[in-house]
N, C-alpha and C positions, 0 to 999 in steps of 0.2 A: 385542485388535487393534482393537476396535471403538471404545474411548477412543484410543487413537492416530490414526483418521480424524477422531474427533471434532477433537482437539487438532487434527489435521492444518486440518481446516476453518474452525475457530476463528482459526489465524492468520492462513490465507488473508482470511480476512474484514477482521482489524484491520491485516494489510498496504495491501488495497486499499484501507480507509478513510484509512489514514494517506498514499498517493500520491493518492487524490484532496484529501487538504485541499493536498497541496503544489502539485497542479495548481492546485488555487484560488487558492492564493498567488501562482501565476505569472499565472496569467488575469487578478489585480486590480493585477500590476504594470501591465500594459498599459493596462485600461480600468479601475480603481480603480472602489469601490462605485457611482459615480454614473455611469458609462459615460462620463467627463468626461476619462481619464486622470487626473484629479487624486481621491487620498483625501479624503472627507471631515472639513471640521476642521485642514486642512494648508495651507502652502504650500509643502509639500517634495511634489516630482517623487514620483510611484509608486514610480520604483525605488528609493528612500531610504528608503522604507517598509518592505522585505524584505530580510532578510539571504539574498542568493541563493545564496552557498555552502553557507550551510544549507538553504534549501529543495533545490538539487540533490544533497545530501547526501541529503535525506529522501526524493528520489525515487529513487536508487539502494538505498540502504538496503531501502526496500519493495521493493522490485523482488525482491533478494535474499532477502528474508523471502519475500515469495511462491512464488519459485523453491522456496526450504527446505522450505517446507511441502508444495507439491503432490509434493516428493520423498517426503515420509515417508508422503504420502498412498498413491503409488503401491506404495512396500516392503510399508503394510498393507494394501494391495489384492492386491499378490502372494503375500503370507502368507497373507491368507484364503483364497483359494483354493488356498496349496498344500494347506493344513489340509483344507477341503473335500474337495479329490482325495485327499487319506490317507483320510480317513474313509467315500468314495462305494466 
C-alpha cells in the first residue's frame, strides 16, 4: 500500500509539472520570451507560436492525471488504515 502512495505521488508530481509547462506556454503566447509579445527570432504573432488545442489539451489532461492520482492516493490511505484498525 505504501508503493501505491508512492506511485500515487509520483504522478501527482509529473501531472502538476506537465500543467505548469502548458501554463507557461499560455503565459509566452501572451508576453513571449522577451515580455515584448513577440517570440524571439520570429516575426510570427506569439499565438502562431503554440498549438493551443494542444496546450489546452495538456492542461485538461493533467488536470485528470492529477485528479486520478490523488484518488488512488486516497483508496491507499483508507486501506492503511483499515489494515491498522484490523491489526490495533
Amino acid at each position: 500500500m505504501i508503493d501505491a502512495l508512492q506511485s500515487a505521488t509520483g504522478g501527482m508530481v509529473a501531472a502538476q509539472a506537465r500543467f505548469t509547462e502548458a501554463a507557461v506556454q499560455v503565459a509566452r503566447m501572451r508576453a513571449g520570451p522577451s515580455g515584448t509579445g513577440q517570440p524571439i527570432g520570429t516575426h510570427l504573432p506569439a499565438a502562431a507560436q503554440i498549438d493551443l488545442s494542444q496546450t489546452a489539451r495538456d492542461l485538461v489532461a493533467s488536470r485528470a492525471e492529477f485528479a486520478a492520482n490523488a484518488a488512488v492516493a486516497r483508496a491507499a490511505d483508507g486501506a492503511t488504515r483499515r489494515l491498522l484498525d484490523v491489526r490495533a
